[in-house]
NUKEMI-156218 format. One line per 5 residues: number of its first residue (from 1); their letters; for each residue x, z, y of C-alpha. Coordinates in nm, 3 decimals. Each point is the difference from the previous one (the first is absolute). Layout:
NUM = A = X:Z:Y ~ ...
//
This chain:
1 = XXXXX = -7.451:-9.497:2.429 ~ 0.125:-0.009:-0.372 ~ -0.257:-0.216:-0.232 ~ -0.099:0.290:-0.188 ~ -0.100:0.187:0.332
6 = XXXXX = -0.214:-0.302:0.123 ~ -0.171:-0.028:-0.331 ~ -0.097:0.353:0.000 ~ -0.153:-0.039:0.385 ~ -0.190:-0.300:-0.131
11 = XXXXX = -0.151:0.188:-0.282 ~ -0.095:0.296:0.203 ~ -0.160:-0.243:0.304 ~ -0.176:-0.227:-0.272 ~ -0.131:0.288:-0.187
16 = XXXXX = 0.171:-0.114:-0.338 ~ 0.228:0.334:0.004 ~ -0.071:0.173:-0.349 ~ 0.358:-0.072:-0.094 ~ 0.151:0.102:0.334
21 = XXXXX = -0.066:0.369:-0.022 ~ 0.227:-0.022:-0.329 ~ 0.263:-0.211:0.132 ~ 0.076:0.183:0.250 ~ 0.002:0.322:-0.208
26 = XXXXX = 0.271:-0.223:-0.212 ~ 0.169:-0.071:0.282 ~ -0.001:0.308:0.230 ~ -0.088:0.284:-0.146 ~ 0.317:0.166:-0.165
31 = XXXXX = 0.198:0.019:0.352 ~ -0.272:0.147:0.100 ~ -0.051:0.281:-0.294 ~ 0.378:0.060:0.031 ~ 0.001:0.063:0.365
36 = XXXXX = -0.293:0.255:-0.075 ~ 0.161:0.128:-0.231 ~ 0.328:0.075:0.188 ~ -0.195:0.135:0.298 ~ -0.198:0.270:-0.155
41 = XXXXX = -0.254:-0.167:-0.235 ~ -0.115:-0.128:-0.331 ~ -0.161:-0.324:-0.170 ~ -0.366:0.115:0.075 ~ 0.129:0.030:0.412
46 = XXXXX = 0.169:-0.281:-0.038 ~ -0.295:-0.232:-0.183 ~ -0.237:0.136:0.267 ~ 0.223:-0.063:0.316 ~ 0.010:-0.348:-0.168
51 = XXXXX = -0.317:-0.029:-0.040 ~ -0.102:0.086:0.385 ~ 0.273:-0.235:0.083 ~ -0.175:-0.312:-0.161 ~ -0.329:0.100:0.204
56 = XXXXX = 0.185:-0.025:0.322 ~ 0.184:-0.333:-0.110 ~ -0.356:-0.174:-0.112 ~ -0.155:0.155:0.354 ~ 0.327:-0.180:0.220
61 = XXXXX = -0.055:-0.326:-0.213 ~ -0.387:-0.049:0.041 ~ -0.039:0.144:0.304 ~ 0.311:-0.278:0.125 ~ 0.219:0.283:0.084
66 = XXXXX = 0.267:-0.036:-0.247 ~ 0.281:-0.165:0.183 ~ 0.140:-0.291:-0.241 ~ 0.370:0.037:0.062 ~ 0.020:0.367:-0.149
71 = XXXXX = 0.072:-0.003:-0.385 ~ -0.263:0.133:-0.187 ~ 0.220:0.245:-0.226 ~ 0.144:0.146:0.315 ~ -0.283:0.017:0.128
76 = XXXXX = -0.156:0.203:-0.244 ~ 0.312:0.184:-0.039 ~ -0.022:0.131:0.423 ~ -0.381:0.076:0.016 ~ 0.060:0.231:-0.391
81 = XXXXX = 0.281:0.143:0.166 ~ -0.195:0.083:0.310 ~ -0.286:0.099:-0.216 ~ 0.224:0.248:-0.204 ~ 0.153:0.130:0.315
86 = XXXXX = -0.355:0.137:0.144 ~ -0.108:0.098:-0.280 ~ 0.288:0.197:-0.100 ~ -0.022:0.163:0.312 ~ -0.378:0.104:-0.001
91 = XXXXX = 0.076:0.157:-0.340 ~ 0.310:0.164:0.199 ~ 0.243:-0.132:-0.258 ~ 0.369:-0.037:0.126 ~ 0.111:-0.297:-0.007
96 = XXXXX = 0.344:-0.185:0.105 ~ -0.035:-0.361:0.039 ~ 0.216:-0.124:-0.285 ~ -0.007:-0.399:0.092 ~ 0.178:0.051:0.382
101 = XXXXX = -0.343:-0.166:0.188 ~ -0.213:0.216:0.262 ~ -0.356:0.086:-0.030 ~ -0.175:-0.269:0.125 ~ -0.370:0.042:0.038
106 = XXX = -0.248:-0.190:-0.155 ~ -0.324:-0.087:0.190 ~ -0.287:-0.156:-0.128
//
C-alpha cells in the first residue's frame, strides 16, 4: 500500500477524514470525469458517479471490507466505472467501453 493510501485509511478509520474527501478528489477525480466524459457523459455525471463512489469506499473501509492491497485510485477508478456502466444503461444510453476492461459488478 503506497503511504498516501494508508494515510487516507487511517483518517477515514480514526474519524479525522475532513481532508480525505478532497484529496482524493485531487487525486482521482479527473480520470474519472474524462472516462465519463468519453462514454456518454458530462462533469455533473461524472461529479455524482464520484461522489457515490466515495460512499462505497468509506462503507468497505469502516465496515473492514476494503481489502488493503488494492490501490485506492484504482479502486475508485473500477467501482465509477462500474457505477457509470449501470447507470448508463438504466438511462438506455449506448455506451462502448472506451478503457478495454469488462463490466464488473459492484456489490455492496
Amino acid at each position: 500500500m503506497k503511504p498516501k493510501d494508508h494515510k487516507i485509511i487511517e483518517a477515514i478509520l480514526s474519524g479525522k477524514d475532513q481532508k480525505v474527501v478532497a484529496e482524493l478528489y485531487d487525486s482521482c477525480f479527473r480520470k474519472i470525469r474524462d472516462y465519463v466524459r468519453k462514454n456518454a457523459g458530462n462533469q455533473e455525471d461524472a461529479q455524482d458517479v464520484f461522489q457515490d463512489a466515495i460512499i462505497i469506499f468509506y462503507k468497505h473501509v469502516r465496515a473492514g471490507k476494503f481489502d488493503y492491497s488494492f490501490d485506492i485510485d484504482g479502486f475508485l477508478f473500477t467501482v465509477c466505472r462500474n457505477i457509470w456502466i449501470n447507470k448508463a444503461k438504466k438511462a438506455g444510453r449506448e455506451t462502448e467501453l472506451k478503457d478495454g476492461f469488462e463490466n464488473i459488478s459492484e456489490t455492496n
